[in-house]
C-alpha positions in Angstrom: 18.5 0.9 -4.4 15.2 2.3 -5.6 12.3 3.6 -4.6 11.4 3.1 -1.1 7.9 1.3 -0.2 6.2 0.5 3.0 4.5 -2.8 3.2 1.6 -3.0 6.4 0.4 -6.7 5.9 -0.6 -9.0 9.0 0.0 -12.1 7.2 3.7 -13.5 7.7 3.3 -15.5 4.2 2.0 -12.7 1.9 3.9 -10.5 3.7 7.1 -12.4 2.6 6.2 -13.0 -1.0 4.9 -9.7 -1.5 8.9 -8.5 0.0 10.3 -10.7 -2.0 8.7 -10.0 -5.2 9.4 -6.1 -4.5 12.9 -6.7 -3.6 13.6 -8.9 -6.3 12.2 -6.0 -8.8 14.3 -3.4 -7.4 12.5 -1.7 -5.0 13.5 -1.3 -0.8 10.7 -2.3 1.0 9.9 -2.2 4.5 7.4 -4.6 6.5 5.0 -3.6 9.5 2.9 -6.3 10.8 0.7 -4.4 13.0 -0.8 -1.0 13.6 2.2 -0.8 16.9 5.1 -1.5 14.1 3.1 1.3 12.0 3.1 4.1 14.4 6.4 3.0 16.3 8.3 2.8 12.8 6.9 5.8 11.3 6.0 6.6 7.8 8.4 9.0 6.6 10.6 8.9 3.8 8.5 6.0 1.7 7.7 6.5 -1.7 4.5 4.7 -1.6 2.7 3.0 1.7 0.8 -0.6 0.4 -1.7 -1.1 3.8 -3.6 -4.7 4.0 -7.0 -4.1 4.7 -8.1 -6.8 6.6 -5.6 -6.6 9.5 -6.7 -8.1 13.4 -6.4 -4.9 14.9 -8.1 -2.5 12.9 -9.3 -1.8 9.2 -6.5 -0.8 6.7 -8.5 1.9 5.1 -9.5 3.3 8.5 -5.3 3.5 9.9 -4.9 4.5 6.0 -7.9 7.8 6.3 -5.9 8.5 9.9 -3.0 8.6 8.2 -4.2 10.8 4.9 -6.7 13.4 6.7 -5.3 13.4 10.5 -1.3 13.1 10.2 -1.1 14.9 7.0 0.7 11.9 5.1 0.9 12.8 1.2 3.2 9.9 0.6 0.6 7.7 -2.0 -0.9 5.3 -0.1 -3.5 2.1 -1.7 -5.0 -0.3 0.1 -3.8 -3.7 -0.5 -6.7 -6.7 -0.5 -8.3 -9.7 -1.8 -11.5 -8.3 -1.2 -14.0 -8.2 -4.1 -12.5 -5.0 -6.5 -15.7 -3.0 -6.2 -15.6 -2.9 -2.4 -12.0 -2.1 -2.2 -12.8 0.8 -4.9 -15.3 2.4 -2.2 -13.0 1.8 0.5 -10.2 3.7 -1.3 -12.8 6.5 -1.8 -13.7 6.6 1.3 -10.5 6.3 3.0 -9.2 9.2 0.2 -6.6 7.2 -0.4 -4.9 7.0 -3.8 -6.3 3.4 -5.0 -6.1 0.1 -4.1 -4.2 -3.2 -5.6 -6.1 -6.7 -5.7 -4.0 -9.3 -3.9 -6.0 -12.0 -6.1 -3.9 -10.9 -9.2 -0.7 -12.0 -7.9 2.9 -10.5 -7.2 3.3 -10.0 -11.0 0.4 -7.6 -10.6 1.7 -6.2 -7.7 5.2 -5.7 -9.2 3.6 -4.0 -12.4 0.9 -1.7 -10.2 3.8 -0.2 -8.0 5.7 0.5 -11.0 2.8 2.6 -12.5 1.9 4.0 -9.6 5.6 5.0 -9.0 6.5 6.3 -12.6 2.7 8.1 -12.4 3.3 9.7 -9.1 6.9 10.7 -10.0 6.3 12.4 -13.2 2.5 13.9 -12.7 2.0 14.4 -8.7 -0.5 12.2 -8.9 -1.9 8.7 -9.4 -5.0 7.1 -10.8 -8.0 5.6 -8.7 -7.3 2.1 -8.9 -6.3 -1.0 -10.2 -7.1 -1.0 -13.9 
């Protein structure tokens, strides 16, 4: 199997496309639905953490900055949206997380974005701001 990602997406549909999609492209993907399936799962051992931002509990970007700055987490983590690209961009900045992927582009996008991001973050350490 390949890489490893974890998926934290509150909506059952996206959630199961954006699995699908993954899957289907190689890639072992695990799904959290809320911030408790988050924290009782854990976060180790993923290659690259995709976190919705609009979830009923609490803000993606905020769980993702807790995450980054309080747990120590280096595993690459982008916010996952529809939200308009320049607010997202802010948000990632904010959060200092590694960039963000627009839901509104589709799982193609998706599908091509994580394999960037992966082949990026494998070969340089690091990853680039956004979604281009």
């Amino acid at each position: 199997m390949g890489n490893r990602i974890l998926l934290v997406e509150d909506s059952p549909i996206i959630q199961a496309v954006a699995v699908h999609a993954l899957t289907e492209a190689g890639y072992e993907v695990s799904a959290r639905s809320t911030f408790d399936e988050l924290i009782a799962g854990g976060v180790t051992g993923y290659d690259l953490i995709l976190m919705d931002v609009q979830m009923p509990e609490l803000y993606g970007d905020d769980v993702a900055m807790v995450l980054r700055n309080e747990r120590g987490v280096t595993t690459p983590i982008y916010l996952f949206s529809s939200l308009d690209p320049d607010e997202l961009a802010l948000r990632a900045e904010s959060a200092r997380v590694d960039g963000y992927i627009s839901k509104s582009e589709g799982m193609d996008h998706l599908v091509m974005r994580v394999r960037q991001i992966l082949i990026t973050s494998s070969s340089a350490g690091s990853t680039g701001p956004g979604d281009p």
